[in-house]
C-alpha positions as CSV (number, residue, x, y, z in Angstrom):
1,X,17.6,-11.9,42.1
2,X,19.1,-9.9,39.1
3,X,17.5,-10.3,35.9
4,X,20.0,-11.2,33.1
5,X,17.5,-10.8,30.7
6,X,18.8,-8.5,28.0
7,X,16.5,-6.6,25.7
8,X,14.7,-8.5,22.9
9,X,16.9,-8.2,19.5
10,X,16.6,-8.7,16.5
11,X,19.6,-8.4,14.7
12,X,20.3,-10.4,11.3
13,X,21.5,-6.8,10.0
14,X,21.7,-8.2,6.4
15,X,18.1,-9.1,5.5
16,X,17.2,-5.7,7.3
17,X,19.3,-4.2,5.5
18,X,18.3,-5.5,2.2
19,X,14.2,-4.8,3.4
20,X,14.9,-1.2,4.2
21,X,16.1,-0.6,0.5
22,X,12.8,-0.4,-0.8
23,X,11.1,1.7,-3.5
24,X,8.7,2.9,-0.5
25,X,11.9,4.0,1.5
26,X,13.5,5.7,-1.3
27,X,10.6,8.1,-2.5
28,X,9.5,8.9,1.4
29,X,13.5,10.1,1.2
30,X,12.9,12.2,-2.3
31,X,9.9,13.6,-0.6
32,X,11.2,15.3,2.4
33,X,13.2,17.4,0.1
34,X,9.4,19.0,-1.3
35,X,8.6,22.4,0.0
36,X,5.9,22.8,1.9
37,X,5.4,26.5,1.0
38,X,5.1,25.2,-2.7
39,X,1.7,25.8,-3.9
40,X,1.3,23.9,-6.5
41,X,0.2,20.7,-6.9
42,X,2.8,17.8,-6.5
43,X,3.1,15.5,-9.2
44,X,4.0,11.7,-8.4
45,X,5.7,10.2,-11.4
46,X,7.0,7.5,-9.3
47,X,4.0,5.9,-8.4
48,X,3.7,2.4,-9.0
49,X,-0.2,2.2,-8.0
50,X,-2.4,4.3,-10.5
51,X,-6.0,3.4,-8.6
52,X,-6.0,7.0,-7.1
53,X,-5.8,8.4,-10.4
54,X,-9.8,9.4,-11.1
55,X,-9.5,7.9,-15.0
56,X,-8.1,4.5,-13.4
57,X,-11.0,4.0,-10.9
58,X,-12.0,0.3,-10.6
59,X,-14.6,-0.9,-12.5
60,X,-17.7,-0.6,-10.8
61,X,-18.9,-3.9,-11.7
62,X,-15.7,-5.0,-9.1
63,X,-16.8,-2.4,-6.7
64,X,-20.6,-3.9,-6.7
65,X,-19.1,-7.5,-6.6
66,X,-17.6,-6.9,-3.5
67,X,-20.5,-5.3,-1.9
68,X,-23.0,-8.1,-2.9
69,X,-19.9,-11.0,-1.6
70,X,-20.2,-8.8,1.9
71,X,-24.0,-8.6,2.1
72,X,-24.4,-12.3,1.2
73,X,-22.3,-13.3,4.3
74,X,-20.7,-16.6,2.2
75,X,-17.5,-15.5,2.5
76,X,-16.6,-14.7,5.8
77,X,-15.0,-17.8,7.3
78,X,-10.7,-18.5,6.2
79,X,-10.5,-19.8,2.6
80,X,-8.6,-22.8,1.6
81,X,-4.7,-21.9,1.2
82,X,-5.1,-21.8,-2.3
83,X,-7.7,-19.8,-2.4
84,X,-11.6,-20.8,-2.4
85,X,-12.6,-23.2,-5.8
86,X,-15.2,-21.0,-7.5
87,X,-12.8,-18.0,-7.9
88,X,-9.5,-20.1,-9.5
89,X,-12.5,-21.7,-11.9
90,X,-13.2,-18.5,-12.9
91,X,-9.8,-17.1,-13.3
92,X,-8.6,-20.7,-15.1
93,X,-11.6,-20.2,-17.6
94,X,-10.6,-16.6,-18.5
95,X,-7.3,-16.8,-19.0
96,X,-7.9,-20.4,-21.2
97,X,-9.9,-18.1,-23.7
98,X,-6.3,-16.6,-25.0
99,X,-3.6,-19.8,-24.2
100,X,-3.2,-22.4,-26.7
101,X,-3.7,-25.1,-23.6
102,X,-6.6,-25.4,-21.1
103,X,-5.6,-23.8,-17.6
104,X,-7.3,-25.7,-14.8
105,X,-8.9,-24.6,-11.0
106,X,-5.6,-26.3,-9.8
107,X,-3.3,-24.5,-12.0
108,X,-3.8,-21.6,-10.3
109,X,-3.5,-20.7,-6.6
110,X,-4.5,-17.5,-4.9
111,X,-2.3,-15.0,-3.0
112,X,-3.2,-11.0,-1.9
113,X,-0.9,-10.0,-3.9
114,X,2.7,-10.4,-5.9
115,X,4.9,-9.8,-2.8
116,X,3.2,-12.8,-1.4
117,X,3.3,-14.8,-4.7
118,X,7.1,-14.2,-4.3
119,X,7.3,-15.4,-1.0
120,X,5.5,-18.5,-1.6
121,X,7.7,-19.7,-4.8
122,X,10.7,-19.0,-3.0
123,X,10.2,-20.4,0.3
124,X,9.0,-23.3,-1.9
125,X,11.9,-23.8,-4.1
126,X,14.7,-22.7,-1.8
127,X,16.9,-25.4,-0.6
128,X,20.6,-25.5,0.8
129,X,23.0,-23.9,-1.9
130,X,20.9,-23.1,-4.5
131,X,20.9,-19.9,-6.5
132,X,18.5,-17.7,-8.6
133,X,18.2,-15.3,-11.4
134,X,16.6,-12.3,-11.4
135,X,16.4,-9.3,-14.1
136,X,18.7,-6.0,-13.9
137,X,16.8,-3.8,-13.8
138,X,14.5,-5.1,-11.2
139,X,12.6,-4.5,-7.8
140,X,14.2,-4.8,-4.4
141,X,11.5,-7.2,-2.5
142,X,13.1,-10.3,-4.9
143,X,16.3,-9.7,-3.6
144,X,14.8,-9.3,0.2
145,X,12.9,-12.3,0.0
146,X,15.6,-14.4,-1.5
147,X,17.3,-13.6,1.6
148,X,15.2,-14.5,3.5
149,X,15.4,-17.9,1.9
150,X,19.2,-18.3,1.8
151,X,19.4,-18.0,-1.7
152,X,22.2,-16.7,-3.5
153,X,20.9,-14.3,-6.2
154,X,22.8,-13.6,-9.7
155,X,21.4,-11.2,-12.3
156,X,21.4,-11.1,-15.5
157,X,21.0,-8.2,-17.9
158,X,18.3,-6.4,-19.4
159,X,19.4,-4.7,-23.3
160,X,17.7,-1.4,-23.1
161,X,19.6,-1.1,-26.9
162,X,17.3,-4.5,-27.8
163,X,14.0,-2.9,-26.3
164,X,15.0,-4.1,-22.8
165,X,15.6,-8.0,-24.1
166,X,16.8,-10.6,-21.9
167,X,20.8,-10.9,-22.3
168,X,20.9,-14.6,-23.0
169,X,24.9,-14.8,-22.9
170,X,24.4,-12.8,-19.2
171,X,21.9,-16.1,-18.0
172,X,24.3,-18.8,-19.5
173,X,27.3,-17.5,-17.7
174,X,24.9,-17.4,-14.9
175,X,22.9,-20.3,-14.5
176,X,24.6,-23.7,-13.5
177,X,22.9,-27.2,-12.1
178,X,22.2,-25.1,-8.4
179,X,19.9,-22.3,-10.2
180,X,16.4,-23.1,-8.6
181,X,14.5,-20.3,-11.1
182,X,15.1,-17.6,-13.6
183,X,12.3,-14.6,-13.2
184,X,10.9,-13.1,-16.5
185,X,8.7,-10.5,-15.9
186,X,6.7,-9.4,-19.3
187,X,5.1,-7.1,-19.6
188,X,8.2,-5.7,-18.3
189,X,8.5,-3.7,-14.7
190,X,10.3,-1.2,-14.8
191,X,11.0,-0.9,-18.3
192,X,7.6,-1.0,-19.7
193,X,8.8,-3.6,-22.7
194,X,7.4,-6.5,-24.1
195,X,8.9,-9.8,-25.1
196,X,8.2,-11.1,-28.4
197,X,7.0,-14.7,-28.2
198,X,10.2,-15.3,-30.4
199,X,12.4,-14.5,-27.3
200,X,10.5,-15.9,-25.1
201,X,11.4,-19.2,-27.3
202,X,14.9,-18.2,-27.2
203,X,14.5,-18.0,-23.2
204,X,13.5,-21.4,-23.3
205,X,15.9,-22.9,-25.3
206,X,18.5,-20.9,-23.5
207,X,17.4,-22.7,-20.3
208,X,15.8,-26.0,-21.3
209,X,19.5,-27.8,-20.5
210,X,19.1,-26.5,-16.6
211,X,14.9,-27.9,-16.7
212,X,13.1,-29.3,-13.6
213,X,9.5,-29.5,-12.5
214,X,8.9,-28.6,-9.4
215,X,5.1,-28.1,-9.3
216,X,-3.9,-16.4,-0.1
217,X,-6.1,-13.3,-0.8
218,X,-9.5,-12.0,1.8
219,X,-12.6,-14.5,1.1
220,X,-14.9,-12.1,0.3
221,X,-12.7,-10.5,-2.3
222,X,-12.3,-14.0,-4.0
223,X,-16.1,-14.6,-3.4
224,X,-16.9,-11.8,-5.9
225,X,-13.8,-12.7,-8.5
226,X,-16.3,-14.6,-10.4
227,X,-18.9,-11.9,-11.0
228,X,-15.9,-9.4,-11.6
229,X,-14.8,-11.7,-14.5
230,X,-17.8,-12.2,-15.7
231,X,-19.6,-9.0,-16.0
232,X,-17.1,-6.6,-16.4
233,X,-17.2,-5.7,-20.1
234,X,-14.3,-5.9,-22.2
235,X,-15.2,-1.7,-23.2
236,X,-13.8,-1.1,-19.3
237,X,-9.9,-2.4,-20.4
238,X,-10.2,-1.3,-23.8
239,X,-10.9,2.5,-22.8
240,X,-8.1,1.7,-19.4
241,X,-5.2,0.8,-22.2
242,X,-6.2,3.5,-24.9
243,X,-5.7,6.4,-21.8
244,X,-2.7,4.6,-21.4
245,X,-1.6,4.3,-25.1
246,X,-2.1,8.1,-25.2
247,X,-0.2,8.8,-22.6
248,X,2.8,7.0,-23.1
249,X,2.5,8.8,-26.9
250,X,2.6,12.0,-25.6
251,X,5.3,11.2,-22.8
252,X,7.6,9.4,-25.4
253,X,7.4,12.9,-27.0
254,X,7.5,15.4,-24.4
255,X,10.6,13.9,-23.3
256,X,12.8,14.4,-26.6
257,X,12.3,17.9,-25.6
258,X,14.5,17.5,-22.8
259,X,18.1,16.7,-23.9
260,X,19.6,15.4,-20.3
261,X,16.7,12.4,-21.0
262,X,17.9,9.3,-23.3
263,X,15.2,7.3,-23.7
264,X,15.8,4.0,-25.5
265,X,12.8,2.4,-25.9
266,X,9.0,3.8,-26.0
267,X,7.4,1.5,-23.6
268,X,4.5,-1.1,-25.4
269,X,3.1,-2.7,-21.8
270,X,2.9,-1.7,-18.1
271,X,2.5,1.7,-16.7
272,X,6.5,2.4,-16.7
273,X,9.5,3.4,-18.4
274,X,13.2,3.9,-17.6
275,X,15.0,6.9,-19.1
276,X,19.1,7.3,-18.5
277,X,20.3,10.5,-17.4
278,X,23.3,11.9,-18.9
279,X,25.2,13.8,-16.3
280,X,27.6,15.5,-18.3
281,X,24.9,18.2,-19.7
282,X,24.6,19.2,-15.8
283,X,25.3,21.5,-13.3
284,X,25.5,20.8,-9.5
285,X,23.6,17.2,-9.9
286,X,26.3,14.0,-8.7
287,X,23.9,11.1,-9.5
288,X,19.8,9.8,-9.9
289,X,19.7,10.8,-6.1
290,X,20.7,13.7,-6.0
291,X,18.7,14.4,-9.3
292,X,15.0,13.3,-7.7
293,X,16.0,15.2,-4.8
294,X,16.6,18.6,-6.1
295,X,13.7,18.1,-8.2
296,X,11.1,17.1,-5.8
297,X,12.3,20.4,-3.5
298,X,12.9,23.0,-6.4
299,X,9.3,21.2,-8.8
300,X,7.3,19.2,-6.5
301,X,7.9,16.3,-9.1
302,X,8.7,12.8,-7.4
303,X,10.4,10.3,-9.6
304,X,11.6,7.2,-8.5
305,X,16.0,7.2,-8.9
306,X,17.2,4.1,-11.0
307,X,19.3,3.1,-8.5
308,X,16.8,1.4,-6.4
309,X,16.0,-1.1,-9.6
310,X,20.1,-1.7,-10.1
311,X,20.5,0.9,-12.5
312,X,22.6,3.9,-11.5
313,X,22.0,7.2,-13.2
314,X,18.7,6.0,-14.7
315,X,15.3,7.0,-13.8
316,X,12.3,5.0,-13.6
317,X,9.4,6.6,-14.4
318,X,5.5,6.2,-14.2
319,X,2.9,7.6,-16.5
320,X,-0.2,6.4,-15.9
321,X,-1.4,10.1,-15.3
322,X,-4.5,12.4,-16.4
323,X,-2.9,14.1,-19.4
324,X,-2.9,17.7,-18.4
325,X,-0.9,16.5,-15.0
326,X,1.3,14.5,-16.7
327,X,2.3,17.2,-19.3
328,X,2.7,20.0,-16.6
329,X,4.7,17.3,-15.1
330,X,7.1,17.3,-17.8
331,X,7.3,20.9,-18.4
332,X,8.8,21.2,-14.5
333,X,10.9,18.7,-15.5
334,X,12.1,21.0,-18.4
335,X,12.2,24.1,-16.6
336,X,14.4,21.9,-14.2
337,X,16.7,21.0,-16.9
338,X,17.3,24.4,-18.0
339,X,17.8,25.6,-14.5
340,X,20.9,23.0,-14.3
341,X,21.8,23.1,-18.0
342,X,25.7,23.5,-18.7
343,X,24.3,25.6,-21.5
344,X,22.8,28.6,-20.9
345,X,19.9,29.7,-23.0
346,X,18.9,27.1,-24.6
């Protein structure tokens, strides 16, 4: 008997095409243009994740936390959904100590991490027609997972001119009685900004019209939440956001020095910036693309190309980097720039 059977398929093209454009995808594609005779060290300035970075090393009150959760053999069976009571407690009562209201254990409900917080608010407020705003610029994953949720998605515009504010006439041409959501992210990603509490109030008021209410991480990491909370001192973050502070300073600065960089706003929050590239001061380079490319093969420097967070001929980068690295870094960068200069010897 002939099998008819075809080969398994799995064919909705258009949500694997959205999930292949990912800020993973795009930097493995920057870095098979590095050279592998280059001997010097290669610089990652498009790195979202700092934890490798030795002055960004976890606490080690987490580190023993976890251990002791392990050894104590509480926390190996499944958790509740929302993750296991002690550890929202603990995170409700630390973030009530800076919110004008008190946050409760069922406020606050547990996932590995924000890709699966995503996945969980939009698979719960999707429904037939609906639509949903997110930020320009932004990450890829929220327009996958909308997708995957049959949503349509609209964005709105971030005001790099305005420190990367929220264009409120953008969301009200937007946003009709079908919008499910509108995602703020502050601290901004990838801009690095901050919103005032001000505009947050003009968010609000923006939106309040369009209103409705619409009301899971490894055990044993949740298990030691509450001794992480609790014990690691306030000196750890303090030191973690004065390395940062510094670095951003003398980024902010390094860059002026190189004039194909326009960089609109010094970051005040996150580990990122976004610096537009003006073209017209160089040779040989079509677009961000081509840009990363040419430097990740000619500088071992990976940066991450703006197009990925919807904004062409930008550049996103990171700087959450030991100093010296990050200033050698930028002085490729440079050397780069005057490679590809229009003007010779500057």
């Amino acid at each position: 008997m002939e099998n008819k059977l075809g080969e398994w398929g799995f064919n909705n093209g258009d949500l694997k095409e959205k999930s292949l454009f990912s800020i993973r995808s795009v930097l493995e594609t920057i870095m098979e243009n590095l050279k592998e005779d280059d001997e010097r060290v290669q610089i990652h300035l498009g790195r979202g994740d700092p934890s490798s970075i030795p002055c960004f090393r976890t606490s080690p009150v987490a580190e023993d936390a976890i251990f002791d959760a392990v050894r104590s053999a509480k926390f190996n069976g499944y958790a509740p959904a929302v993750g296991i009571y002690s550890a929202r407690r603990s995170i409700a009562d630390y973030l009530s100590h800076d919110l004008p209201h008190h946050v409760s254990p069922d406020d606050v409900f547990l996932t590995p991490g924000a890709n699966q917080a995503i996945e969980v608010v939009m698979s719960v407020l999707a429904r037939p027609g609906a639509n949903i705003l997110f930020p320009k610029p932004g990450y890829p994953f929220y327009d996958a997972r909308a997708a995957c949720s049959n949503l349509e998605v609209r964005h709105f515009d971030l005001l790099p001119e305005k420190g990367w504010e929220v264009d409120l006439k953008s969301v009200e041409a937007l946003v009709d009685d079908h919008t499910i959501a509108i995602v703020i992210i502050n601290p901004g990603n990838p801009c690095g900004n901050v919103f005032t509490s001000e505009h947050l109030q003009e968010i609000a008021e923006c939106l309040q019209n369009y209103l409705e209410y619409s009301a899971n991480p490894a055990t044993i990491i949740q298990g030691a939440v509450p001794h992480i909370l609790e014990k690691t001192t306030k000196e750890f973050f303090s030191n973690i956001n004065n390395v940062l502070k510094e670095a951003v300073d003398a980024f902010y600065t390094k860059v002026q020095e190189i004039p194909c960089f326009i960089c609109p706003y010094k970051p005040e929050g996150a580990m990122s910036m976004m610096i537009k590239l003006n073209l017209s001061l160089l040779e040989g380079i079509n677009d961000d693309m081509d840009f990363c490319a040419k430097l990740a093969h000619e500088e071992s420097i990976i940066i991450l190309p703006g197009v990925i967070v919807g904004l062409k001929n930008w550049l996103r980068f990171t700087f959450a980097m030991e100093p010296a690295i990050l200033e050698e870094g930028l002085d490729r960068i440079k050397a780069f720039y005057l490679r590809h200069s229009k003007v010779k010897g500057l």
